[in-house]
BAKELO-99570 format. One line per 5 residues: number of its first residue (from 1); for each residue x, y, z of N, C-alpha, C. Coordinates in Angstrom, 1 decimal. Example, Ala and Ser with C-alpha at 12.3 -4.5 7.8 and 13.67 -1.06 7.14 Angstrom:
# BAKELO-99570
1> 13.2/-5.7/7.8/12.3/-4.5/7.8/13.2/-3.3/7.8 ~ 12.8/-2.2/7.1/13.7/-1.1/7.1/12.9/0.0/7.9
END
This chain:
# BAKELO-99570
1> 45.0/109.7/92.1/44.2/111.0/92.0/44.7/111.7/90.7 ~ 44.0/112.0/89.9/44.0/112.9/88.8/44.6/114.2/89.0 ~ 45.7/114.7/88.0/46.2/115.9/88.3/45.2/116.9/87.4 ~ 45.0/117.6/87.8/44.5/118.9/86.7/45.4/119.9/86.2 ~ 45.3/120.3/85.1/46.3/121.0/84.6/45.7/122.2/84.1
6> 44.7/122.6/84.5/44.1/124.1/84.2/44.2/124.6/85.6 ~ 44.7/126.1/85.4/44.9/127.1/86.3/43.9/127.9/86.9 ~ 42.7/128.1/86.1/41.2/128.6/86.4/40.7/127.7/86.1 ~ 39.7/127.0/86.5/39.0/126.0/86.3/37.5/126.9/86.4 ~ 37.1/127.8/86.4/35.6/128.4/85.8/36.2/128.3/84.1
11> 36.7/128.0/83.5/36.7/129.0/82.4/36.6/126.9/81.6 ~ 36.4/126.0/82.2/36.4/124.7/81.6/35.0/124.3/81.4 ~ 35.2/123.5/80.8/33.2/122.8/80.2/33.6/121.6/80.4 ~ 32.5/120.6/80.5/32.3/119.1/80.6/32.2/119.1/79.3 ~ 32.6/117.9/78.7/32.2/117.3/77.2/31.6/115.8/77.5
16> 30.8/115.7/77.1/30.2/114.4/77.2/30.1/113.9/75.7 ~ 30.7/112.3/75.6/31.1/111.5/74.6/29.6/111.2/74.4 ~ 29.0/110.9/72.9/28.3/110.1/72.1/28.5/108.6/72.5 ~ 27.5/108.3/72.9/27.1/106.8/73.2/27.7/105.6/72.1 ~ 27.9/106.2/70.5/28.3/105.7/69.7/30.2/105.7/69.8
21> 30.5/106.3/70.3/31.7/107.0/70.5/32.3/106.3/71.9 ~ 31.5/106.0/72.6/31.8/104.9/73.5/31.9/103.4/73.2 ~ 30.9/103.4/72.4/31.0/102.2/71.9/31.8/101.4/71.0 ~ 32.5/102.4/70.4/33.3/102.6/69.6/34.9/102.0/69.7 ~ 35.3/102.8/71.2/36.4/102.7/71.9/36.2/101.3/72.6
26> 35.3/101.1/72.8/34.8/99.9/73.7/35.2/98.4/73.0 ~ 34.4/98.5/71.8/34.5/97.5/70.7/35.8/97.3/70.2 ~ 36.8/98.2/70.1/38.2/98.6/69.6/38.8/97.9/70.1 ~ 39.2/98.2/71.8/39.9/97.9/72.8/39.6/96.3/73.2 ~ 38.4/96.0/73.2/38.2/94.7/73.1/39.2/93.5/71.6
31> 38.6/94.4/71.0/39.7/93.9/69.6/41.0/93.5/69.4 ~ 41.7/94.7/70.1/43.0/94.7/70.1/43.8/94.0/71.1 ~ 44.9/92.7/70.2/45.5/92.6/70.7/47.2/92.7/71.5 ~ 47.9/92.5/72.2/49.3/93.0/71.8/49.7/91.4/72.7 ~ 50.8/91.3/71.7/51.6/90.0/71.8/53.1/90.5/71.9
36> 53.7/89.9/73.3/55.6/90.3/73.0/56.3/89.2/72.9 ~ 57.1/89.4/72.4/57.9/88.3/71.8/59.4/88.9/71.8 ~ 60.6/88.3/72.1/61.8/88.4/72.6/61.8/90.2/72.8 ~ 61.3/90.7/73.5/61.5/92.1/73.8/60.6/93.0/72.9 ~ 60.1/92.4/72.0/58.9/93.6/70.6/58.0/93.1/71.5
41> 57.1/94.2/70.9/55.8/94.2/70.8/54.9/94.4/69.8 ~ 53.9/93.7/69.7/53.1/93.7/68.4/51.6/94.1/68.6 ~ 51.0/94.7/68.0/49.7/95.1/68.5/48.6/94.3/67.1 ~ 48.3/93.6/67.3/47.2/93.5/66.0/45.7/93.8/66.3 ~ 44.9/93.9/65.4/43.1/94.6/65.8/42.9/93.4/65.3
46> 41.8/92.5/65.9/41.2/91.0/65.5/40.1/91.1/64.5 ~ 39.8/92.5/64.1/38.5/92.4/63.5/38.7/92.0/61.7
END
């Protein structure tokens, strides 16, 4: 379950993400990889 961390909650808005902006994150996350090796971590983007 999600904690909320606003004390009044009338006083919050919804934001709704750009479809490009999803896509965005989408495409990214897919990209990215992370490889560990003796205790590191490496993150590379495949693009």
């Amino acid at each position: 379950m999600e904690k909320l961390y606003t004390k009044n909650q009338n006083n919050t808005k919804v934001v709704k993400a750009k479809p490009e902006t999803i896509q965005f994150l989408l495409s990214y996350s897919k990209s990215l990889n992370v490889t560990e090796a003796k205790g590191l971590q490496f993150e590379t983007n495949l693009n």
